[in-house]
C-alpha positions in Angstrom: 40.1 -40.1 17.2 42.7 -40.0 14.5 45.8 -37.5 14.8 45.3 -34.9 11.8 47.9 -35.4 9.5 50.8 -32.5 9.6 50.7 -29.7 7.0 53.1 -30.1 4.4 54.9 -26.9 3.0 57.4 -26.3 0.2 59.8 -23.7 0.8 61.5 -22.6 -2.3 64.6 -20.8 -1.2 68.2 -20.7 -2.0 69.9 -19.5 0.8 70.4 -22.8 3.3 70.7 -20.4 6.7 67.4 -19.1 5.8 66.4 -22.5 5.1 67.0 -24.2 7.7 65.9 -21.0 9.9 62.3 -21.2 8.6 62.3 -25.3 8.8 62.8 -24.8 12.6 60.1 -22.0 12.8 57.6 -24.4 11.5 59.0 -26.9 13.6 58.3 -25.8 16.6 55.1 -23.5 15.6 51.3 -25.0 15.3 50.2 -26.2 13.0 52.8 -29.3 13.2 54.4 -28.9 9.8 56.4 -31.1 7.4 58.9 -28.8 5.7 60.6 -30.1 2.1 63.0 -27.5 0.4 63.8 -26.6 -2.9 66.4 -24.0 -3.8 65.2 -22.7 -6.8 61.8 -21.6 -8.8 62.2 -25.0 -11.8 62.3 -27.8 -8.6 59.6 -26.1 -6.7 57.3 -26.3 -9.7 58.8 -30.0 -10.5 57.9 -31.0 -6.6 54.2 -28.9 -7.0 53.8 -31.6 -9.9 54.7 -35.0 -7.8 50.9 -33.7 -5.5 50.8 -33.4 -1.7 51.9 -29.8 -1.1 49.3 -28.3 1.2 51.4 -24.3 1.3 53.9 -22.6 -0.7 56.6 -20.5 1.1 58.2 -19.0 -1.9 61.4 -16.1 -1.9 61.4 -13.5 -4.3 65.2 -13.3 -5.2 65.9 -17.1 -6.5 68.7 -17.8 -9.2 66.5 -18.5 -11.6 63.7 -16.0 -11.1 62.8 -13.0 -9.1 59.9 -10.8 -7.5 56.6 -11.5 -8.9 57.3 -13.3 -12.0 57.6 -16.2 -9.5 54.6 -16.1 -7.8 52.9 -15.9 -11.3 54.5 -18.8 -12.8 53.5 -20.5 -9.3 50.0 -19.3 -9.6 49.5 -20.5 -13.2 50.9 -23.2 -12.8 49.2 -25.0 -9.3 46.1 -22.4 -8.6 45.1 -25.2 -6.2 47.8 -24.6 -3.7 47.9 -21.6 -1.7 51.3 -19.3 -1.9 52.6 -17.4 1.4 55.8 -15.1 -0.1 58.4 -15.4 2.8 61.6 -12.8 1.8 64.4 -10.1 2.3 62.6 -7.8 0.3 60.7 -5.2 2.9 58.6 -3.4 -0.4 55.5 -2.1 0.6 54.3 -1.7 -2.8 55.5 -5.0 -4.0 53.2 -7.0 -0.9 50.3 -4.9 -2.2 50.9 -5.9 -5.8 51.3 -9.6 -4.4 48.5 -9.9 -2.2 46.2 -8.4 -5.2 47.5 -10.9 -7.7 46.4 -13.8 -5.1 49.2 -14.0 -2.7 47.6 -15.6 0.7 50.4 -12.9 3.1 53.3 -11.5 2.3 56.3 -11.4 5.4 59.5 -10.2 5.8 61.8 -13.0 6.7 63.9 -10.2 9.4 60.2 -9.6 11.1 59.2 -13.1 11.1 59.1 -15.7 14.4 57.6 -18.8 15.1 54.5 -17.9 16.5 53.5 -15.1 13.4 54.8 -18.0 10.6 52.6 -20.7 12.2 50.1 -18.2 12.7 50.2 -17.1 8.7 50.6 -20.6 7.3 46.7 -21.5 9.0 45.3 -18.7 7.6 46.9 -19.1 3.9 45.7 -22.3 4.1 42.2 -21.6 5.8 41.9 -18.8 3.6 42.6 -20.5 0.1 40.3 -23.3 1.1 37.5 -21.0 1.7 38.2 -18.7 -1.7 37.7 -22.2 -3.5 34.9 -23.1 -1.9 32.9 -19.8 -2.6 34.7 -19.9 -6.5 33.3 -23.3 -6.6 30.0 -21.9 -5.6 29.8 -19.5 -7.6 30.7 -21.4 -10.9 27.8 -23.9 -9.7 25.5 -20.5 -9.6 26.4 -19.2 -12.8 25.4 -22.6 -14.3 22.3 -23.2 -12.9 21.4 -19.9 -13.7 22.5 -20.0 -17.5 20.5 -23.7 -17.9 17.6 -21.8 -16.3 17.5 -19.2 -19.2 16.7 -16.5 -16.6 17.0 -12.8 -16.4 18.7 -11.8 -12.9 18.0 -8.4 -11.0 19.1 -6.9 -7.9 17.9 -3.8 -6.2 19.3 -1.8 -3.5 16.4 -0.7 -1.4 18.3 2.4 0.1 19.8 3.9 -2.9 17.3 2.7 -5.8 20.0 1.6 -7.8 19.1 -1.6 -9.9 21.5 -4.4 -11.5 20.1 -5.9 -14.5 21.8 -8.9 -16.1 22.8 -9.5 -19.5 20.3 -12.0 -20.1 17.5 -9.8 -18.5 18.4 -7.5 -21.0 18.8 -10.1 -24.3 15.0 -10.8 -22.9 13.5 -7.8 -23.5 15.7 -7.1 -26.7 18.3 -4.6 -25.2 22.2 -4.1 -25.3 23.6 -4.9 -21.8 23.3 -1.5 -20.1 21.3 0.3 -22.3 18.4 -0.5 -19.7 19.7 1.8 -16.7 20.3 1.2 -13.2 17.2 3.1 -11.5 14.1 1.1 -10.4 12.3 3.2 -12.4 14.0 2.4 -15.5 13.4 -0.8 -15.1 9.6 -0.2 -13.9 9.2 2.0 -17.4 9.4 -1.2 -19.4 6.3 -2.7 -17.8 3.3 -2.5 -19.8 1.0 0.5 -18.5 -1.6 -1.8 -17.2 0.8 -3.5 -15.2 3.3 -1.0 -14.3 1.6 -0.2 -11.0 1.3 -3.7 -9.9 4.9 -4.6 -10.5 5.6 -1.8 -8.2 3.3 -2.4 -5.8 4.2 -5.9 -5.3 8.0 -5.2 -4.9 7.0 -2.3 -2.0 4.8 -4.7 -0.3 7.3 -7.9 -0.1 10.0 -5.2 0.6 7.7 -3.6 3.6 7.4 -7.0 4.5 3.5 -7.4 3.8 4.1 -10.4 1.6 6.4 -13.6 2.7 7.5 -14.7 -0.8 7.6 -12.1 -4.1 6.2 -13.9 -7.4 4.6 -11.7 -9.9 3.2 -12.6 -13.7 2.9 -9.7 -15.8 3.8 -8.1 -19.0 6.8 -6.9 -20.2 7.1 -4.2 -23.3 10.0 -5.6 -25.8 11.9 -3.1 -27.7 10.3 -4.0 -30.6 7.5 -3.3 -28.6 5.6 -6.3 -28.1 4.4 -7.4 -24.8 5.9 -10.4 -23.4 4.3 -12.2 -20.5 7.2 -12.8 -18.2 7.3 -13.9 -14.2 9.2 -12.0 -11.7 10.4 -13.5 -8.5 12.5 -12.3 -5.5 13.3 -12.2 -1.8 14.7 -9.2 0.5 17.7 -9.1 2.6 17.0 -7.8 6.0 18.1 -6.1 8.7 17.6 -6.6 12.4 14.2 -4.5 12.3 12.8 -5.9 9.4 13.6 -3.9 7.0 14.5 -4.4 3.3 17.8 -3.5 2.7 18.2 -5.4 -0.9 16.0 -7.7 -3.1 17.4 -9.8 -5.6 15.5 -12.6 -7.8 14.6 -13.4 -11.8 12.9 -12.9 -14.7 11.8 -15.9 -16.9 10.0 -15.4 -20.4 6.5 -17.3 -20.0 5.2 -16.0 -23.1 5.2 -19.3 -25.1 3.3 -20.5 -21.7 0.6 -17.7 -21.9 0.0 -18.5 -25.5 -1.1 -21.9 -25.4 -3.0 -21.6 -22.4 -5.2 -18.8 -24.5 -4.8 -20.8 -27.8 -6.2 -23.9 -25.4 -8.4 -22.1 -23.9 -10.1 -20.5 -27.1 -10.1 -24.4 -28.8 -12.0 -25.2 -25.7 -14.5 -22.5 -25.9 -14.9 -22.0 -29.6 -16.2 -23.8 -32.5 -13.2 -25.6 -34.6 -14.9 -24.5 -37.8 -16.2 -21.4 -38.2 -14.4 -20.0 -35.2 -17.5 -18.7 -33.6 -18.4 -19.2 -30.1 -19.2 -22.8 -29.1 -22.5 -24.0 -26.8 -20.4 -23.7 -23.6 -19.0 -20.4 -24.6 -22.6 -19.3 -25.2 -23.9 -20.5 -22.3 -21.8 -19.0 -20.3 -22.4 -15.3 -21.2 -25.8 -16.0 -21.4 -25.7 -16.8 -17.3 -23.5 -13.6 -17.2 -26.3 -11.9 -18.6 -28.7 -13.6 -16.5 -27.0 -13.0 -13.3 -26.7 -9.2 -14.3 -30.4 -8.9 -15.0 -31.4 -10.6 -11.1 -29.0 -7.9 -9.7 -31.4 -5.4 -11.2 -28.5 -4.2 -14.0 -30.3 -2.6 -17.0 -29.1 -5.0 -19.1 -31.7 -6.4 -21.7 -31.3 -9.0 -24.3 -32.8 -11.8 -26.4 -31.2 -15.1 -27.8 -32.1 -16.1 -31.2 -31.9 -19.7 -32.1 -31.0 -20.1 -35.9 -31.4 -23.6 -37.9 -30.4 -23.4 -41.8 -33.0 -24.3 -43.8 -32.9 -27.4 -46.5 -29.0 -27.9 -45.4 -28.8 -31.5 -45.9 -29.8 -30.9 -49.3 -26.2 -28.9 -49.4 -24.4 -31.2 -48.2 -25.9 -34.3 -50.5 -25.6 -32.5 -53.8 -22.3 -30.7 -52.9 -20.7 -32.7 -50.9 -19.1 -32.1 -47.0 -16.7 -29.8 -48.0 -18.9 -27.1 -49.7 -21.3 -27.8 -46.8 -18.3 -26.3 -43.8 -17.6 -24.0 -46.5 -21.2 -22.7 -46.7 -21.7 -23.1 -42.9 -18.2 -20.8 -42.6 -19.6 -18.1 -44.9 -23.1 -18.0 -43.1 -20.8 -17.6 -39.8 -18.9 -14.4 -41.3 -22.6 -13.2 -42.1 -23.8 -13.1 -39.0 -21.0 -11.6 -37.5 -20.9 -8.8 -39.9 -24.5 -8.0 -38.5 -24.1 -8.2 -34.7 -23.0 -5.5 -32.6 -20.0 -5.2 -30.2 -20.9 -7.2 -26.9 -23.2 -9.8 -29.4 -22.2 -13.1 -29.5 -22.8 -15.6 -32.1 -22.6 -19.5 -31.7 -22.3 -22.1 -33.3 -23.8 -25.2 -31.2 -23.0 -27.7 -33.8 -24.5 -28.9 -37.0 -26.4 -26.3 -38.9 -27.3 -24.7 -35.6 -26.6 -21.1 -34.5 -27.3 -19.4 -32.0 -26.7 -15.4 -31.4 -26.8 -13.7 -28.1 -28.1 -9.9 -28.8 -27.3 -7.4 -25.9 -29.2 -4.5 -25.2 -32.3 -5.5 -26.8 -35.5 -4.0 -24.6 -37.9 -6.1 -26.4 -39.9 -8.9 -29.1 -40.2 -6.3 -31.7 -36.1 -5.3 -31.6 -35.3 -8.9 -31.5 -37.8 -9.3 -34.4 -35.8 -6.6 -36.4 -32.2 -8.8 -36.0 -34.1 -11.8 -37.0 -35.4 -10.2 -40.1 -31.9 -8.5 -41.0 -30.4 -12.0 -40.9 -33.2 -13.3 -43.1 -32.3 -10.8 -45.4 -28.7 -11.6 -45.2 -28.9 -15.2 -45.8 -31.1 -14.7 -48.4 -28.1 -12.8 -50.6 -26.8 -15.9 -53.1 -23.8 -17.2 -51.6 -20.9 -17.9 -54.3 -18.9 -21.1 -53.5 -16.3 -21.7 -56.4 -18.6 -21.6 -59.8 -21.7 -22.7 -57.7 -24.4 -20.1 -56.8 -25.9 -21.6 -53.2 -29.0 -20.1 -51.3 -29.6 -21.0 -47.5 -32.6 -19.6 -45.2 -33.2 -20.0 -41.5 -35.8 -20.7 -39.2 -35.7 -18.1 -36.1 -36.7 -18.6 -32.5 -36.5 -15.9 -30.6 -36.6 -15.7 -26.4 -36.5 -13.2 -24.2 -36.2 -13.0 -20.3 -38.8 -12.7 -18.4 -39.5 -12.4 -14.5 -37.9 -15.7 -12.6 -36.8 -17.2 -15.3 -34.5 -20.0 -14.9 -31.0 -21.0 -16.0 -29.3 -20.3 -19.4 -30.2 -23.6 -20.6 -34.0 -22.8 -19.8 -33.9 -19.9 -21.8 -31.9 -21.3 -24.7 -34.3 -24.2 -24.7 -37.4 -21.7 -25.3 -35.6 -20.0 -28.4 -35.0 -23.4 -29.7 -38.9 -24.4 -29.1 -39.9 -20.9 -30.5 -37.4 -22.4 -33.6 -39.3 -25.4 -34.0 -42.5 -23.4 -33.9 -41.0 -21.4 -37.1 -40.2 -24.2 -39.1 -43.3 -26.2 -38.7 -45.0 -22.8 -40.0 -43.3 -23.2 -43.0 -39.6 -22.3 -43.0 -38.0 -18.9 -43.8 -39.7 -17.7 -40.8 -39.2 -16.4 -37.2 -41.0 -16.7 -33.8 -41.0 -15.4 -30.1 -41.2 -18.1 -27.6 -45.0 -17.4 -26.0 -45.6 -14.2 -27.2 -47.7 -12.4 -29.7 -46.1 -11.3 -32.4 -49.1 -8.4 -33.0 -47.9 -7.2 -29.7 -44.1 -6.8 -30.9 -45.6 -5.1 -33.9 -47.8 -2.6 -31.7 -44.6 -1.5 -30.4 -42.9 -1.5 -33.3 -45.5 1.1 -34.7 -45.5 2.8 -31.3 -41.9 3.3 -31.6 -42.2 4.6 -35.7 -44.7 6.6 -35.1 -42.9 8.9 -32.2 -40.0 8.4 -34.7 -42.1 10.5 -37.2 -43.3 13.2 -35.0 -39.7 13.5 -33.7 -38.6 14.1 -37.3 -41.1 16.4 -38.4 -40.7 18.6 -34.9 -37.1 18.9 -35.2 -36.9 16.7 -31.8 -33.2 15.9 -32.2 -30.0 17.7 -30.6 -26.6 17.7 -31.9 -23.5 16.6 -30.2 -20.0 17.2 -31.8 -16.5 14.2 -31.2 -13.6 16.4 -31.9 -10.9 15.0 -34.6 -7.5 15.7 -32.9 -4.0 15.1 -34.8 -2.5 12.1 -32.9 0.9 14.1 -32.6 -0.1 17.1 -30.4 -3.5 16.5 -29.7 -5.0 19.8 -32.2 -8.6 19.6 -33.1 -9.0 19.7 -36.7 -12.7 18.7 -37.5 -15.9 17.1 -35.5 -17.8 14.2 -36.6 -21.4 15.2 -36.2 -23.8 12.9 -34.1 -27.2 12.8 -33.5 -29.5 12.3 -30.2 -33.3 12.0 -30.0 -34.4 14.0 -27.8 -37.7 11.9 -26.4 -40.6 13.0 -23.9 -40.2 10.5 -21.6 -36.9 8.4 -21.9 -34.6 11.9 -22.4 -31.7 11.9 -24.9 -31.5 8.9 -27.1 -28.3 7.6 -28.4 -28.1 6.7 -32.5 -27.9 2.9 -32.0 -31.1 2.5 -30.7 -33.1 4.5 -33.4 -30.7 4.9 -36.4 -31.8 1.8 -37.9 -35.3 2.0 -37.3 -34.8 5.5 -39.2 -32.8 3.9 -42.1 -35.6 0.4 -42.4 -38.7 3.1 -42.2 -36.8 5.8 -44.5 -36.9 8.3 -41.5 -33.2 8.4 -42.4 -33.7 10.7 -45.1 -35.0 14.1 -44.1 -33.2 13.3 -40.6 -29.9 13.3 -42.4 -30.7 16.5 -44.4 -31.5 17.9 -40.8 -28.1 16.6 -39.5 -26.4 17.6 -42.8 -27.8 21.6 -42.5 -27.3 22.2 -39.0 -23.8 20.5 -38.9 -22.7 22.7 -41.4 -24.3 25.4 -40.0 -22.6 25.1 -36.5 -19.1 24.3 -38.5 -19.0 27.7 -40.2 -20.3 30.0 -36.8 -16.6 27.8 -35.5 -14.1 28.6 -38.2 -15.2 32.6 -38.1 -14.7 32.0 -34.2 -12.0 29.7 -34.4 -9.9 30.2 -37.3 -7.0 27.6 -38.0 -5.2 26.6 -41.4 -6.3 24.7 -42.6 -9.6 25.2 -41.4 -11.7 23.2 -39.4 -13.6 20.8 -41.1 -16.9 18.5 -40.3 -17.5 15.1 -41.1 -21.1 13.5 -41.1 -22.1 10.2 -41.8 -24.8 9.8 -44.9 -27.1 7.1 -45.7 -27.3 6.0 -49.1 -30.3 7.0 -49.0 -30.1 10.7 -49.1 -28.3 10.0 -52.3 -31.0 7.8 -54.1 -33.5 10.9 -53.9 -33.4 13.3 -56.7 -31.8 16.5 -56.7 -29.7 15.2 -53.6 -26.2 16.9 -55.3 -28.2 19.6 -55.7 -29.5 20.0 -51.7 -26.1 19.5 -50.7 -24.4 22.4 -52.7 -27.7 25.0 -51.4 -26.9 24.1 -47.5 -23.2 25.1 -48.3 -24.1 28.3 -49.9 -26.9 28.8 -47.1 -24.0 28.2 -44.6 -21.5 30.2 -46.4 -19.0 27.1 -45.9 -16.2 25.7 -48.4 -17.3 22.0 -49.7 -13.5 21.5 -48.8 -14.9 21.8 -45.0 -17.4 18.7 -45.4 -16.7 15.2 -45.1 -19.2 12.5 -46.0 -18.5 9.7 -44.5 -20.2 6.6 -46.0 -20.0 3.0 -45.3 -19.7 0.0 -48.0 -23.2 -0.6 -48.1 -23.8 3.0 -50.0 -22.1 1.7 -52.8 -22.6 -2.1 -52.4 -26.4 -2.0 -51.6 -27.5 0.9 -54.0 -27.6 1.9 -57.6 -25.2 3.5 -60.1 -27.1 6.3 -59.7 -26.2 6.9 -55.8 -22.4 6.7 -56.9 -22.7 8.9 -60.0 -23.5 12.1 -57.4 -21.4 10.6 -54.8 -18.6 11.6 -57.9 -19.9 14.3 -58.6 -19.8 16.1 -54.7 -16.8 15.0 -54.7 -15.8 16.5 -57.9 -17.2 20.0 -56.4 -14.5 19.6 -53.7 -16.7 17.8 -51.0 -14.5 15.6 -49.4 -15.7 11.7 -49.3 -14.4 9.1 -46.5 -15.0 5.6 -45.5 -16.6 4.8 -42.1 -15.7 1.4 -40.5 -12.5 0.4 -43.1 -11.8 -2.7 -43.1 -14.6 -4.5 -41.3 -16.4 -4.9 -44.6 -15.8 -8.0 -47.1 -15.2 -6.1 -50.3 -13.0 -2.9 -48.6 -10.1 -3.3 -51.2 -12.6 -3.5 -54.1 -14.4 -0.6 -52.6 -11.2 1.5 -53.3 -10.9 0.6 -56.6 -14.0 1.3 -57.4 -14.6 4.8 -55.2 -11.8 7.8 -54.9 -12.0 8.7 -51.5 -9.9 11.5 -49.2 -9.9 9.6 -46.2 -11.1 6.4 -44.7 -11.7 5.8 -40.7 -9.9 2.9 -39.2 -12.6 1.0 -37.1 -12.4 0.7 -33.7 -12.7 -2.8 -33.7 -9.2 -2.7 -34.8 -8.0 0.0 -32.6 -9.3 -1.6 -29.6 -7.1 -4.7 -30.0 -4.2 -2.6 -31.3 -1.8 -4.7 -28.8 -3.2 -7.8 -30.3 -1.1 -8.6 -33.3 -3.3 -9.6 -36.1 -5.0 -6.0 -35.8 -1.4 -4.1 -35.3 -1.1 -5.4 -38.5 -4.2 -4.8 -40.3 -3.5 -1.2 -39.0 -0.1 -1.0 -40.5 -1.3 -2.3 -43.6 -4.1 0.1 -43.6 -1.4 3.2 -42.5 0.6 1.9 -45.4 -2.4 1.4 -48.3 -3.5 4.9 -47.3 -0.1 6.1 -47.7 0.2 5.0 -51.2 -3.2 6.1 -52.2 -2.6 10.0 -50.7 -5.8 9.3 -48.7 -5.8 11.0 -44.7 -6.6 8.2 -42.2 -8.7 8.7 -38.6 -8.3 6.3 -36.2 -11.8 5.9 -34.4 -12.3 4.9 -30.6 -9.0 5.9 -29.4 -9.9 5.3 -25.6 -6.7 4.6 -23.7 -3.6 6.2 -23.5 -1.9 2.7 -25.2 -3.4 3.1 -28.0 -3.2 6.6 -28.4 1.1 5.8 -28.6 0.6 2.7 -30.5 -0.9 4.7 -33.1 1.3 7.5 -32.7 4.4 5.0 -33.3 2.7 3.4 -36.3 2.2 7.1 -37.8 -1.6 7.6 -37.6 -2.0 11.2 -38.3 -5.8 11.5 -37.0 -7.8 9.8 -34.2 -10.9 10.7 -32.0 -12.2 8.4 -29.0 -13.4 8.8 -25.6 -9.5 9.3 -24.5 -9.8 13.1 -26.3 -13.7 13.6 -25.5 -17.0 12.2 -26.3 -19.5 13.4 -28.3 -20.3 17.1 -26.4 -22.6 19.7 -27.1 -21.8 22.9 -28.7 -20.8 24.8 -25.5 -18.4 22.3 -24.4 -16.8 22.1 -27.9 -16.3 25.6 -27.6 -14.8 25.4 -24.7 -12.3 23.1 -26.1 -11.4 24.8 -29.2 -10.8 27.9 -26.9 -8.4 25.7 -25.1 -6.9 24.8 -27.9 -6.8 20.9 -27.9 -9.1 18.2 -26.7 -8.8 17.2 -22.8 
């Protein structure tokens, strides 16, 4: 084994007694040492130059510089070689001021022997080698960290205090700082749904209940988007186990996240028309297979659609105004089906619509004829007028019935079974269709005697202002009460009311007690301005005679202000009736009843409708409000917020069911809202209990 080579120091120092002093300390001393001299700051730095100085022993009082001004010159100069200051000069405060500017020791040449120099020169030398090693490291850290475009965090378990880096901060659009260094500060900026995970991931890896600490969730941006980001750590800790400090990153993955869902939507949706695709559709249809086996009440019945003469399309018109036509029938059919519905296409001219909470042949024979009816309205491509028709099979489940396939199959028999009958028609797969038409009649005919007893009850949604939560107004809803199956909801009666013309004197009994109820609250509960009550009309009411009329005697008979009524009405008043029903529409309105929109903006002439209608508010749907995170319908909102503005008409935001949305809408200046997240429809004690309260719960 090799002799290690002797240390070689450089004393700078003008005084030759000292010199040759310190040369025979080092001498004699460990480690052995090569001592060179130079007497004065210029030929120290000239012999620093030449290489293969392992120490500096440097004096403070040289002839041509003193105290620290050497050292610095030193220090900038050769950074790589460590400097021991070796002089007369016993300053307290001037050793500090050395050792903090990077001086390895600082001695006093009258306290100084053999064994303390030797001792001083291992540990300058130890010690710079170490300080470059860890600068080194560090340097490497800060680059791979930098190339890895991460955000950095650190916590301190004991006191809660959080670092956050610069570039954690740059990723979530904030200032360096302006984040705050409490956990919960940092916990605040996850999005509500996954606020409680994030924190419940970091306490279990810090109790030590999980090995490794990877978490992908969403992060709210200033501007406040959500960005998909994945948080990873590991603790510090002590002998018992305990977390004493975490520290890991934060990497952006939102680019990640939205091709997976963009891929995944391509894989499970029609390229086309956008609709569902056959796999798609298969696959809720096992869902609700699989949830009808568990004994879940949860009916429904496919409907197989094939267009009619579509070939014929396509030869005379070519491809292109064939997709086109196929893209319009798609919007159709989605305009009809409900929330939960799904519509397919599985390729061709071949649809295919999954209808949820239908009991039985005769409902599913009431969506097959509304379609008819739909597709049967001209459709307009460019300057050519184009007709289409389907042939309908219908299928329902029945006892041990096998896979989705199996049942999709039957609909598309029941399909063929249509056609061959002569087109334009629809079929249920091995039933009767007298026997869905004996229920049907069943059903109308306790529809009738429900009307003419009065067998209906009304429940009340409050209409809060988004800002403090105030009831202002109630939309007024309906429920059947029925003999056997107790309170009915709307959706499954309304539009056997509206097809049979039931619709009619049940609104005008909807219409009079609503207003009734309204007035009996504002002598109870008086507020300015006062409380007012929206119900929705069918065109209908409208296209009887003397319907203006009606309306103006249940105000006087209820001693309420028209201000105080709202009719709400959907496109189809004015799209699917005559002048006639718009003429007295004006004229209530004219009177001072007030007019809204129901549904805005799910309709496919909603900006026409304005043009053609004054209205004093309009409902966003809650289509919209339910995907308020999603961007396309935070836009349509804004939009909607911004048209409204313009126009001087109110806006309600409808469905308001989570606290999200209630401070997504809040932020985007919606003045109005009602939802599930305020109350649900309630009877009139409860409503009164609420106004008494003074705000919905």
């Amino acid at each position: 084994m090799s002799e290690p080579r002797p240390v070689t120091a450089l004393l700078i120092e003008d005084d030759p007694g000292d010199a040759e002093l310190i040369r025979q300390l080092l001498a004699r001393g460990e480690p052995a040492c090569r001592t060179e001299v130079r007497p004065r700051l210029a030929t120290g730095l000239a012999r620093l130059a030449e290489g293969g100085v392992d120490v500096v022993l440097l004096d403070f009082s040289l002839p041509d510089s003193v105290g620290l001004a050497s050292f610095r010159a030193l220090r900038d100069a050769h950074p790589e070689v460590p400097v021991l200051v070796l002089t007369s000069l016993d300053d307290d405060a001037m050793a500090v001021r050395a050792v903090a500017e990077g001086a390895q020791d600082y001695l006093v040449k009258q306290h100084v022997d053999g064994r303390l120099l030797g001792r001083a020169l291992r540990y300058a030398i130890e010690r710079h080698r170490i300080q470059r090693a860890l600068s080194a490291s560090e340097e490497r850290y800060a680059l791979a960290v930098r190339g890895a475009n991460d955000g950095l965090w650190d916590w301190d378990c004991a006191a809660g205090a959080v670092y956050l880096s610069p570039r954690f901060h740059e990723i979530l659009g904030y200032r360096p700082g302006e984040i705050g260094d409490r956990l919960e500060s940092w916990l605040a900026l996850a999005a509500p749904d996954d606020r409680e995970r994030l924190r419940a991931a970091l306490t279990s890896h810090a109790e030590g209940g999980d090995l490794h600490f990877e978490l992908e969730h969403r992060m709210l941006h200033r501007d406040g988007r959500a960005l998909w980001v994945t948080t990873r750590g590991a603790a510090v800790r002590e002998a018992g186990g305990r977390a004493v400090r975490m520290a890991g990153s934060m990497a952006d993955v939102s680019g990640r996240k939205a091709a997976e869902r963009q891929l995944l939507h391509d894989a499970l949706h029609d390229g086309l028309t956008g609709l569902a695709n056959r796999t798609l559709f298969l696959d809720r249809l096992s869902v609700a297979l699989a949830a009808r086996r568990r004994g879940e009440p949860a009916p429904f019945a496919v409907l197989f659609l094939d267009l009619d003469r579509f070939k014929h399309v396509n030869d005379s018109l070519g491809h292109g105004k064939g997709d086109r036509l196929l893209v319009e029938i798609a919007r159709r059919l989605t305009g009809l089906m409900r929330p939960g519905d799904t519509v397919a296409r599985l390729g061709g001219d071949e649809f295919a619509v999954l209808a949820i909470g239908v009991r039985d042949s005769a409902a599913a024979a009431h969506i097959a004829e509304r379609i008819q009816r739909q597709l049967a309205i001209p459709f307009r491509l460019d300057h050519e007028e184009v007709f289409a028709g389907a042939s309908i099979g219908i299928a329902l489940p029945g006892e041990g019935d096998g896979d989705a396939e199996h049942l999709l199959r039957d609909a598309d028999l029941a399909m063929y079974r249509a056609k061959a009958a002569g087109r334009g028609r629809y079929e249920v797969f091995d039933l009767e269709l007298h026997t869905a038409a004996v229920q049907l009649l069943k059903l109308e005919t306790e529809l009738r005697r429900a009307v003419a007893a009065g067998d209906f009850v009304m429940h009340y949604q409050p209409i809060v202002t988004l800002a403090d939560g105030r009831i202002v107004g109630f939309e007024a809803l309906t429920r059947w009460q029925h003999a056997e199956r107790g309170l009915v909801a709307p959706v499954h009666f309304i539009a056997l009311a509206e097809e049979t013309g039931l619709v009619v004197p049940l609104g005008w009994f909807v219409l009079e007690r609503a207003c009734r109820q309204l007035r009996a609250w504002q002598s109870r509960f008086p507020a300015s301005p006062p409380l007012f009550m929206s119900v929705n009309v069918s065109g209908k009411l409208f296209a009887e005679d003397g319907a203006v009329e009606r309306v103006l005697r249940i105000l006087e008979a209820a001693d309420l202000a028209p201000e105080s009524l709202r009719l709400e009405v959907t496109e189809s008043v004015v799209l699917d009736h005559s002048a006639a029903v718009t003429e007295k529409l004006h004229t209530l309105r004219a009177l001072g009843v007030q007019l809204s929109i129901d549904d805005f903006g799910t309709g496919y002439s909603s900006l026409s409708y304005l043009q053609r209608f004054r209205y004093d508010s309009l409902k966003i749907d809650r289509s919209f409000v339910r995907d308020i995170e999603i961007n396309d319908s935070r836009v349509i909102i804004e939009t909607i917020l911004s048209l409204a503005r313009h126009l001087g008409i109110s806006v309600v935001a409808e469905g308001v069911e989570t606290e999200a949305q209630l401070e997504r809408l809040r932020t985007l200046g919606c003045p109005l809202g009602q939802g599930f997240w305020f109350s649900r429809p309630v009877a009139v004690p409860e409503v009164e209990r609420l106004l008494a309260a003074g705000a919905a719960g």
